[in-house]
N, C-alpha and C positions, 0 to 999 in steps of 0.2 A: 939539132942541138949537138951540141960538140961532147964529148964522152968525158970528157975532163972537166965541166963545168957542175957536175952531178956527184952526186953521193954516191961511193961506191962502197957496197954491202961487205961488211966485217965477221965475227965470229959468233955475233948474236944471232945475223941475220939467218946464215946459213944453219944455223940449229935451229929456226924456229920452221925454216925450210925441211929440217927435218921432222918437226912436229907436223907439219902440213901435211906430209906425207902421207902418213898415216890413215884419217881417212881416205885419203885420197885412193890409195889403196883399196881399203874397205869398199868405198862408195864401185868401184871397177869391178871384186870381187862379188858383190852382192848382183851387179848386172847378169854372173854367167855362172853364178854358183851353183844356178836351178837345174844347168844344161844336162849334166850327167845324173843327176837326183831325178831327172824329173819320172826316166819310167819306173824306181821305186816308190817315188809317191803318184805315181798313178797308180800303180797296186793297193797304194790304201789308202788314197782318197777318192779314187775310181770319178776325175772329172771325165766331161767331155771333152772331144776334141777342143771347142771352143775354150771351154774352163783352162784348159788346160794354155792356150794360146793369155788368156786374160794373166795365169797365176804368172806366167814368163814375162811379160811385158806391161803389165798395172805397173808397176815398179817404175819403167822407164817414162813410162806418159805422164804420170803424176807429178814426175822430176821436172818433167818438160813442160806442164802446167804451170808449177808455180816456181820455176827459179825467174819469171820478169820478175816476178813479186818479190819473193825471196833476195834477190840480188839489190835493188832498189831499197828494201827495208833494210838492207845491212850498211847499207850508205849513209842512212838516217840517225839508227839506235848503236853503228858501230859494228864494225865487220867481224872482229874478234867476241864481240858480245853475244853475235848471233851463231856463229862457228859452236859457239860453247853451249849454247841452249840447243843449236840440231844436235851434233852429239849426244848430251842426255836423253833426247826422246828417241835418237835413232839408236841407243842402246836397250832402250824400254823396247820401245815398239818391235825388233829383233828375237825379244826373250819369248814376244806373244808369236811370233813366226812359227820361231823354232817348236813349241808347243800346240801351234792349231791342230785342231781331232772333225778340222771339215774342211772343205773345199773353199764354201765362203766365209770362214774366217782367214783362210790364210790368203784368200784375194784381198782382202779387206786391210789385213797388216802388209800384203805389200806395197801395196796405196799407200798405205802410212810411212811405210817404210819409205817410200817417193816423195813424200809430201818434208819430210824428215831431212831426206838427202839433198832436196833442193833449197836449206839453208847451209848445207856444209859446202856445194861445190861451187857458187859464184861467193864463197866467202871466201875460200881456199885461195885460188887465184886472183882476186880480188887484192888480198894482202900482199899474195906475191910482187903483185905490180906496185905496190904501195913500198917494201921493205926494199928494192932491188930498181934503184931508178937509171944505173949504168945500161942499155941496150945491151951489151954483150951480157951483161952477166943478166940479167933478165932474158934472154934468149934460152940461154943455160939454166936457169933454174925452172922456167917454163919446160925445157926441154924436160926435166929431172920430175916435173909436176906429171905433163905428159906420158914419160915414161912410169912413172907409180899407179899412173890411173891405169895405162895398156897392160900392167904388169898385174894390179889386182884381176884383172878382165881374163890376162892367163892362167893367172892361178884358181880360180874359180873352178875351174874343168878339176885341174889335180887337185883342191882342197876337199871336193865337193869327192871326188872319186877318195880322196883318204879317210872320209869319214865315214864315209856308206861305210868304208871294207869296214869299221868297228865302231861305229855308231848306228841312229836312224835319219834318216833323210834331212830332219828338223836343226840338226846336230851344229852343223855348219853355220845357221844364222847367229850360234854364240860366241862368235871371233868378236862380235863386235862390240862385246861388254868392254871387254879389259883394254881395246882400242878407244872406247870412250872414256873409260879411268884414265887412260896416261891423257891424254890430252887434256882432259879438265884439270889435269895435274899442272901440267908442262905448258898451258899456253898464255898465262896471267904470267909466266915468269920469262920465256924466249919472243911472244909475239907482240906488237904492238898493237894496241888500240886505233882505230881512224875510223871517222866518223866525215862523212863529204860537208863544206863549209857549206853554210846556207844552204839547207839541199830543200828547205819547204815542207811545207805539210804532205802525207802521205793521203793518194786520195783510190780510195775507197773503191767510189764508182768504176776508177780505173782496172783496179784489181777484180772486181765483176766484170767486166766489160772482158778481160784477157782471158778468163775462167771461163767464159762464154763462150769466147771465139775458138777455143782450142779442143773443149771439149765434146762438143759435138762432133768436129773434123773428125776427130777420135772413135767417137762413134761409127763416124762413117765409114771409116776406115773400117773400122770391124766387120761394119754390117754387110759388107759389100765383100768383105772377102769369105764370108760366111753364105752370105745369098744372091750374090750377085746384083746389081746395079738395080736396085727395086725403090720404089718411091720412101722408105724411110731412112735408104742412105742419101738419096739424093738432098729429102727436105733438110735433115741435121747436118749437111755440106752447103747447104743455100745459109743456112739459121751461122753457120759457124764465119763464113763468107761474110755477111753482114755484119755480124757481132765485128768482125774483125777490121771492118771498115771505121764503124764506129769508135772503135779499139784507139784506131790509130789518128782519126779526125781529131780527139780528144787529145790524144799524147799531143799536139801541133799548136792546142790551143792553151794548153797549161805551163806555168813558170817552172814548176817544179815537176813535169811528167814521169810516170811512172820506168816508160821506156822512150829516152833521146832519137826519136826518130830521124835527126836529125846528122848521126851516129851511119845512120844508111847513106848519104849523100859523099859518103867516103869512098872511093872506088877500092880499096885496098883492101876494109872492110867489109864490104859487100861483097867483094869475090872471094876472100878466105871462108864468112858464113858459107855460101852456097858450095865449094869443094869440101865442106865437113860433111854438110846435110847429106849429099847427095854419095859421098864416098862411105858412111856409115851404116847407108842403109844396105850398099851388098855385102858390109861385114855383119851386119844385125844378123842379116837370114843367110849367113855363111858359117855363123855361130853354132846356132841352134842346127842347124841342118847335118851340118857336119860331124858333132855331137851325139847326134840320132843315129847319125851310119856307122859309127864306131860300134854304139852299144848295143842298136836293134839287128841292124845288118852282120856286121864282122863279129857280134857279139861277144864281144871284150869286156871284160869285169870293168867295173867306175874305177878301180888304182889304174887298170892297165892303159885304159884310153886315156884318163887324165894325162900319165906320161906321154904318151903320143901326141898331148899336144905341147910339149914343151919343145920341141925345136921351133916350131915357129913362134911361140913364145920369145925363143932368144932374139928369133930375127926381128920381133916386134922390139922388144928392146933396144937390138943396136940401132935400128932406123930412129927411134924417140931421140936418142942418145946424140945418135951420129949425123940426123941431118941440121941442127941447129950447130954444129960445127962446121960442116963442109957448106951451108948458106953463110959462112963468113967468106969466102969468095967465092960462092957460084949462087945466082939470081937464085930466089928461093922459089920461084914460079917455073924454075930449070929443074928444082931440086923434085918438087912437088908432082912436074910433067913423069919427070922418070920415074918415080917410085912408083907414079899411078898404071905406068904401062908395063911395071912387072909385075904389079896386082892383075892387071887383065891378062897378062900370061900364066898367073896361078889359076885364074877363074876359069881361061878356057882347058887348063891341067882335069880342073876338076869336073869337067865335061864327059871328062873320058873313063871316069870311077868307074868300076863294075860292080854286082854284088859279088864276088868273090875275089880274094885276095886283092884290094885295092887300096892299104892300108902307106906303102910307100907310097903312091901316088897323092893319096889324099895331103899326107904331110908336107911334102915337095910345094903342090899347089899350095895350101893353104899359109904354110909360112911364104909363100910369094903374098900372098896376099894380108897378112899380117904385115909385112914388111910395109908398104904403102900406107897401112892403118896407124903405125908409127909413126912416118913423118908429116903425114896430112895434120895429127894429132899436135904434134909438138909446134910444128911452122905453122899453119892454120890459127891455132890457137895465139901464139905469137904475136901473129899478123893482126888478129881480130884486137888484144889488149893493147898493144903499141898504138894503135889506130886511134885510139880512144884519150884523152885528157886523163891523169889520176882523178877526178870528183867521178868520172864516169865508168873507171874501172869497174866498179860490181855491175853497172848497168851492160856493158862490155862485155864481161866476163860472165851474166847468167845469160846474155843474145847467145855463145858460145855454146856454154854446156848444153843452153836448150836445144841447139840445132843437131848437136851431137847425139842427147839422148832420144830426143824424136828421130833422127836418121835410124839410130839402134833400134830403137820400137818399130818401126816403119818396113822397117828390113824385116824384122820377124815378123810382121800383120802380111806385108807383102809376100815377101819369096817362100815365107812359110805357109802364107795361102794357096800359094801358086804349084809348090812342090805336092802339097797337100789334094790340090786338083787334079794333080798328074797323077798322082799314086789313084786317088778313088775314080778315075776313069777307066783304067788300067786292071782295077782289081773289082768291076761291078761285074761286069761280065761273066768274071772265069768262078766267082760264088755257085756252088752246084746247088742245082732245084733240089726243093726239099729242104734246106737247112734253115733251121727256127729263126722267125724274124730277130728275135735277140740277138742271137749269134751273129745272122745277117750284118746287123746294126753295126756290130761292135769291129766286127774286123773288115771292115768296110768301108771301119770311120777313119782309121788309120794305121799305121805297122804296130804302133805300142798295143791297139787294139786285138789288130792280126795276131800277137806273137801270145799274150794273154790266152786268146781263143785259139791255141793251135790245135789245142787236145783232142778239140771237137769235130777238124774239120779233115779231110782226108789227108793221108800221106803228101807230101811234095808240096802241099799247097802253100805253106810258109813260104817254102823257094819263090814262088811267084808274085807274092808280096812281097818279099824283098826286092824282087828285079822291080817290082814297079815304084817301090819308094826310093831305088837309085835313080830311076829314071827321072822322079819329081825332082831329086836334087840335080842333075844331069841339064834338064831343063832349066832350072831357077840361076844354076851356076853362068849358062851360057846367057841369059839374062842379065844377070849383074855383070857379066862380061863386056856386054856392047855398052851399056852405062857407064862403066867404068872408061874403058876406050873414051867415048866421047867427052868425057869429065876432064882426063889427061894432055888432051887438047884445048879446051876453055880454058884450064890452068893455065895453060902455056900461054894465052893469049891475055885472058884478065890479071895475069899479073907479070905482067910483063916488064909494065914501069917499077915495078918495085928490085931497087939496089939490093947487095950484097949485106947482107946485116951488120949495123953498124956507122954504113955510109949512107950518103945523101939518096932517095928514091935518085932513079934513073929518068930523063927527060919525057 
């Protein structure tokens, strides 16, 4: 379609882009808010290891659950209608965060809090594709979407570190009050209404059928990084497997399906999803990892490491920013190859961390790898909404954020599992005979554990849990290293045919 035959976005539009924003923000913030909080609220919530992997990442599963749903209903009752109902509950449900006095209620509000956010993020973008019909200027506002989400994801680490230093842990989830008062304010006056034409009845079965399929996976996921490959990760990966055939059987046989599976027969489509999924999950567990080694290892107050991580914060930004610019003449599958193989030269940077003084290294690497999180983010995204019809947009745009936020959860189950394996191999051993099973337990389970119990256990012995919890990360890094590598290459190849944004795909 020729760029002149299209509505090109005016001075409403772009302010309602800036109401968007907003959560958009929010929703990125809340993903990594936990990172540097989490070993004060392990002091006084005293989870387990496990609790403690659930309190990080319920939040992102639950997103990932229900945005088919969430996306699809908003196509129904009205994209802007349903934007404005998440924000009310995702303001509620935050105050109950901020406030939990247990472990399982604040797993329980971060579920909500997920269930919550996956009516704000395929709304969000949803409209964007709807207000913003020019490809260029839909690239760029994407980009500016992209960039708000990478940016709340950054500030999470320093928000989360400025409120410990003068608050309590809980403190943080209440950004998101006055974030929902301006929007309920601001979005009946800058955003428009749309509702997809004939979009059919909403069915039901399908929305169980999708609840089925994912969350056992989920399960599995858990189970298996907690106890290794035992018959009740297998059966809920079989149970989730099937749910999920049936899933899809159904979407093929319905007028009005819940998800357009037909949306996958796109190859543009299909290879932007699969460079999110798979690109998010070594930033998930490069998040949380890296967060742990600031404040367990290098032990940095939450202000000090939150700043440490704002240089690659910048670099996440300018890539959001600047690669939906520079795909105006270089193939975005060129754009996308390169950024992924400076992300694999952050990840194998951060191979080489030590426990001691490894503080510039870390930054170095991980903004390489920010930097790649960036434009997969912006172009990705892009790639997947453009791919799609406008009636299809929020169906489009919650395939998106789901793959996004299950790579992020996946990445902390995974590399967080994995790094967590390295450390408790590393540190059964050197536990000296005689030390009270409790104690045993505890610093045995993990570094936040280790460092809790140091009091009890002999001199020096901290030092050697920390060398083993670099080591997990050391491991997990070089991990998402070879992943990434082979990712940066598929890109290169699955999107190949796609032109320079703006112009016709390539033959």
């Amino acid at each position: 379609m020729s760029t002149s035959t299209v509505h090109r976005a005016g001075p409403r539009e772009w302010g309602g882009l800036a109401v968007l924003a907003l959560p958009t923000v929010l929703l990125g913030l809340d993903v990594t808010v936990l990172y540097l909080a989490l070993p004060s609220l392990a002091e006084d919530l005293r989870p387990s290891s496990t609790e403690a992997l659930w309190i990080m990442d319920a939040y992102g599963f639950l997103i990932a659950g229900f945005l088919i749903t969430m996306g699809t209903l908003g196509d129904r009752i009205g994209r802007r209608k349903l934007l404005m109902i998440g924000a009310a509950a995702f303001g509620v449900v935050s105050v109950v965060a901020a406030y939990s006095d247990s472990t399982e209620l604040l797993i329980a509000a971060r579920a909500a809090l997920g269930i919550a956010g996956a009516t704000l993020m395929p709304s969000t973008l949803a409209l964007i594709s709807n207000m913003f019909g020019d490809p260029r200027q839909r690239s760029v506002a994407i980009g500016v979407w992209a960039t708000c989400f990478a940016l709340g994801m950054a500030l999470g680490p320093v928000v989360g570190g400025a409120m410990l230093a003068h608050f309590w842990w809980g403190s943080a989830f209440l950004l998101a009050v006055p974030v929902a008062v301006v929007l309920l304010v601001a979005a009946p006056v800058l955003i428009p209404e749309y509702r997809a034409p004939h979009s059919g009845r909403f069915d039901l079965l399908s929305v169980a059928l999708s609840l089925i399929a994912i969350l056992p996976v989920i399960y599995a996921v858990k189970r298996f990084a907690k106890d290794g490959l035992g018959a009740p990760a297998v059966v809920a990966l079989v149970i989730g497997v099937v749910f999920a055939t049936l899933f899809v059987r159904r979407q093929g046989q319905l007028a009005s399906p819940l998800l357009d599976v037909r949306l996958f027969a796109d190859r543009t489509f299909s290879a932007a999803l699969s460079v999110l999924l798979v690109g998010l999950i070594g930033v998930g567990g490069s998040m949380l990892l890296i967060t742990q080694q600031l404040q367990l290892v290098e032990e940095l107050p939450p202000v000090e490491a939150g700043l440490w991580m704002g240089p690659p914060a910048l670099m996440m930004f300018v890539a959001a920013i600047g690669a939906p610019l520079v795909a105006r003449r270089v193939p975005p599958g060129i754009v996308v190859s390169v950024t992924l193989a400076l992300s694999t030269l952050g990840y194998l940077l951060l191979t080489q961390v030590d426990a001691t003084g490894g503080i510039a290294l870390i930054v170095i690497g991980f903004g390489l790898v920010y930097l790649g999180l960036g434009a997969i983010a912006a172009l990705g995204t892009d790639l997947v909404v453009g791919a799609a019809p406008p009636e299809k947009a929020g169906s489009a745009s919650a395939m998106s954020e789901t793959v996004q936020e299950l790579g992020l959860a996946l990445g902390v189950a995974i590399l967080g599992s994995l790094a967590t394996a390295v450390y408790r191999g590393r540190v059964e051993d050197g536990i000296p005979a005689g030390t009270p099973a409790g104690v045993a337990e505890e610093v045995g389970d993990s570094l936040a554990g280790a460092s809790a119990g140091a009091g009890r256990m002999p001199a020096g012995w901290l030092d050697q849990a920390k060398e083993a919890a670099t080591s997990g990360l050391n491991v997990a890094m070089l991990v998402a290293a070879g992943g990434t590598v082979v990712l940066a290459l598929l890109a290169a190849v699955a999107l190949r045919h796609i032109g320079a944004i703006g112009k016709e795909d390539a033959a």
